[in-house]
C-alpha positions, 0 to 999 in steps of 0.5 A, spaced: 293 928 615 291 922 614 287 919 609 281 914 610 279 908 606 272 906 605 276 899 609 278 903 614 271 905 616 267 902 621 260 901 620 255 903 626 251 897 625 257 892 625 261 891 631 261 885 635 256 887 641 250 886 636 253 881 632 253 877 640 246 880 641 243 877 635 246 871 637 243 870 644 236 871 641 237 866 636 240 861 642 234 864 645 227 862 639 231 856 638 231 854 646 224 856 646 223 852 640 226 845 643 222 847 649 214 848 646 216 841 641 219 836 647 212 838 651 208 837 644 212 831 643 209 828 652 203 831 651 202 826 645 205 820 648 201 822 654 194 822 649 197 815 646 198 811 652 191 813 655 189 812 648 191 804 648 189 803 656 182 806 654 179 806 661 172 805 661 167 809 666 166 805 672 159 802 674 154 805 679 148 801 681 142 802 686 142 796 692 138 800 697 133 805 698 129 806 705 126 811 707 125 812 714 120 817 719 116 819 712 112 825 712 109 829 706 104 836 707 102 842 703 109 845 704 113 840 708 117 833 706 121 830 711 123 823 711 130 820 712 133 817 707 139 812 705 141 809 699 146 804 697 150 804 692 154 799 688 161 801 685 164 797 679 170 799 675 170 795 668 179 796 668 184 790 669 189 795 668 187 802 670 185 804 677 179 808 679 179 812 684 172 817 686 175 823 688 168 827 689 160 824 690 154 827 691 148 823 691 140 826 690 134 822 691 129 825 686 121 825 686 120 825 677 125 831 676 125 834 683 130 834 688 127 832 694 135 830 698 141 833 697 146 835 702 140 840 704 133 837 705 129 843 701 124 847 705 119 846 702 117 842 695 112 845 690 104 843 692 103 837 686 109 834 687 106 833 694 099 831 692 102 827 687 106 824 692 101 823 697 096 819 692 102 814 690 104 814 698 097 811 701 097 807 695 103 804 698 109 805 693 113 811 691 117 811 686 124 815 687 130 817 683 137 817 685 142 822 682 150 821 683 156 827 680 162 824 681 169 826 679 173 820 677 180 820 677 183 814 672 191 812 674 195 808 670 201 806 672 206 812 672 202 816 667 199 822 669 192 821 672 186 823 667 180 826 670 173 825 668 166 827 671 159 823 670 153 824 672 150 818 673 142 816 674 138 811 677 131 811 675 125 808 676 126 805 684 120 804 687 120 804 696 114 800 698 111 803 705 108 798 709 106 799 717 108 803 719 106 807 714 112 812 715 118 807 714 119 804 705 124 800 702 126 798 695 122 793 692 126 788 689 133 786 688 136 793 686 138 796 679 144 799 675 144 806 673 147 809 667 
């Protein structure tokens, strides 16, 4: 018989395939670690750089408004309209690309035009319309949502949307009374 020293004993906790397991777990959080601090660290150069080229929002602006087989009743309002619309982009070093532009013609708040004409309107903004139309002059609303991407080099893009208005845009109805145009020489929108 032999005689077995408390040395000579093994442990069940202490063998190498643990030892090895607690290693490639360790490997592996500061693997992980690294990983999470070098997308920290872009993210952060990234935030720094677009910082420093502070893109400014581009400038829209109303050139002109005509309307064009015009027509207002109780219920119905049909007309063709066509906008034309001023873009400026304020950067030297960044370019400003639209990658999406919806325009509305408003009536006061009421759309009146969007990529749908509305069936139908609300009776006082028809009335309302009807006295300001004999009297010649409709003052009309444009809208703009516009997706704006900024890119800047090799940097990744930065997107930003804007809603743009452009008020107060008066169209002068002259004979033929169902054709109006903008009256003066345009304005910005903010």
């Amino acid at each position: 018989m032999s005689s077995m020293t408390p040395m000579d004993m093994e442990h069940p906790f202490n063998n190498s395939t643990t030892r090895t397991r607690c290693c490639h777990n360790g490997c592996f959080r500061k693997l992980i670690l690294m990983l999470v601090c070098i997308f920290v660290a872009f993210m952060a150069i990234i935030s720094i750089a677009w910082h420093v080229m502070d893109p400014h929002d581009p400038g829209f602006g109303v050139t002109s408004l005509s309307v064009t087989k015009f027509t207002v009743s109780d219920s119905q309002l049909r007309g063709k309209y066509e906008v034309g619309l001023t873009f400026k982009n304020p950067n030297k070093k960044v370019q400003v690309e639209l990658d999406s532009f919806n325009v509305f013609v408003l009536y006061g708040k009421v759309e009146l035009v969007t990529r749908d004409l509305p069936k139908s309107v609300q009776k006082v903004v028809a009335e309302n319309m009807v006295e300001e139309w004999n009297k010649g002059v409709l003052d009309f609303n444009v809208k703009l949502e516009v997706r704006v991407r900024f890119e800047g080099g090799f940097w990744p893009a930065k997107v930003k949307f804007l809603n743009v208005y452009c008020g107060n845009l008066d169209v002068g109805f002259f004979s033929p009374k169902d054709t109006g145009k903008l009256l003066g020489i345009g304005k910005d929108c903010n």
